[in-house]
Residue, then its C-alpha position, 0 to 999 in steps of 0.5 A: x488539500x494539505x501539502x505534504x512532500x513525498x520521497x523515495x523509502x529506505x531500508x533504514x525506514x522500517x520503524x517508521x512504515x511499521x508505525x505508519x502500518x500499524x496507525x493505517x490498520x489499527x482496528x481493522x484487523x480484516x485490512x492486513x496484518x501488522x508488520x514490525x520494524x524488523x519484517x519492514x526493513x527486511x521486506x524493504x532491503x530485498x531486491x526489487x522492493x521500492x515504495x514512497x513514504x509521505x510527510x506532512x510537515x515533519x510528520x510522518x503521514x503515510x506510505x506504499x511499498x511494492x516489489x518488482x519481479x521479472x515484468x510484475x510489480x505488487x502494492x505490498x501495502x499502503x496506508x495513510x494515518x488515520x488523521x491525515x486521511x481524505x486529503x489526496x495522499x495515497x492517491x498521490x503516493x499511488x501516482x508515484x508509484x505508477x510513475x516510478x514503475x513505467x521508467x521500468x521494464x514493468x508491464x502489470x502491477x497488481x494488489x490484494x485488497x479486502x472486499x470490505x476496504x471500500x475506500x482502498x477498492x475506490x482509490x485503486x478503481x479511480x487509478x484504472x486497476x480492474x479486479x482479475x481475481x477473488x481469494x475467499x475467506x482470506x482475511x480475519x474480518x468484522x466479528x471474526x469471520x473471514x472476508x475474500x481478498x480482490x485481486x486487482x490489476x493495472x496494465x503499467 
């Protein structure tokens, strides 16, 4: 396993989550759409937004952002460079998170998924989040057809 450090995000980390999102995602159009530096640092400048951004080294490796509102909490997004994949980081940043949030009023966290991001569905199935919900044809998938989103959820 490769050692990597973890620490809290900032509003002045958009361009590097935005980065990060784009390295996580890039050809895989049905697991999110690309967020700009702007949107980033916007999305994490609002009330109730918290996340971990990772490092290998010097190197900027991965990420999760989430928003809190009243006793719920949502995973906006999370995503690990490709070449720092399979090496134990998002479920760390994932254990970060959970951690950070039970300090907190929280009482769920939830998270949309595309049905086709089997890695991402076995992460959060591994970490006790159990599918509530099914959005059909949410995301853009393989060869332009559309794909359901999974609704999962994590009593905190």
């Amino acid at each position: 396993m490769t050692v990597f450090d973890l620490r809290p995000v900032t509003p002045f980390d958009g361009e590097v989550i935005a980065a990060l999102h784009r390295l996580g995602f890039e050809g895989r159009p049905e697991f999110g759409e690309m967020w700009g530096p702007d949107a980033v640092s916007q999305i994490l400048s609002m009330p109730g937004t918290s996340g971990f951004l990772a490092h290998s080294g010097e190197t900027p490796s991965g990420f999760i952002m989430l928003r809190e509102a009243a006793d719920e909490a949502e995973i906006l997004s999370l995503a690990i460079a490709t070449e720092h994949r399979r090496r134990g980081m998002a479920r760390s940043l994932l254990s970060a998170a959970l951690e950070d949030l039970s300090t907190r009023a929280g009482r769920r966290l939830f998270l949309e998924v595309s049905e086709e991001n089997l890695a991402a569905l076995a992460l959060y199935e591994a970490g006790g989040f159990l599918r509530v919900g099914r959005r059909e044809a949410y995301y853009r998938g393989s060869n332009g057809r559309r794909v359901a989103a999974l609704v999962l959820e994590r009593r905190l």
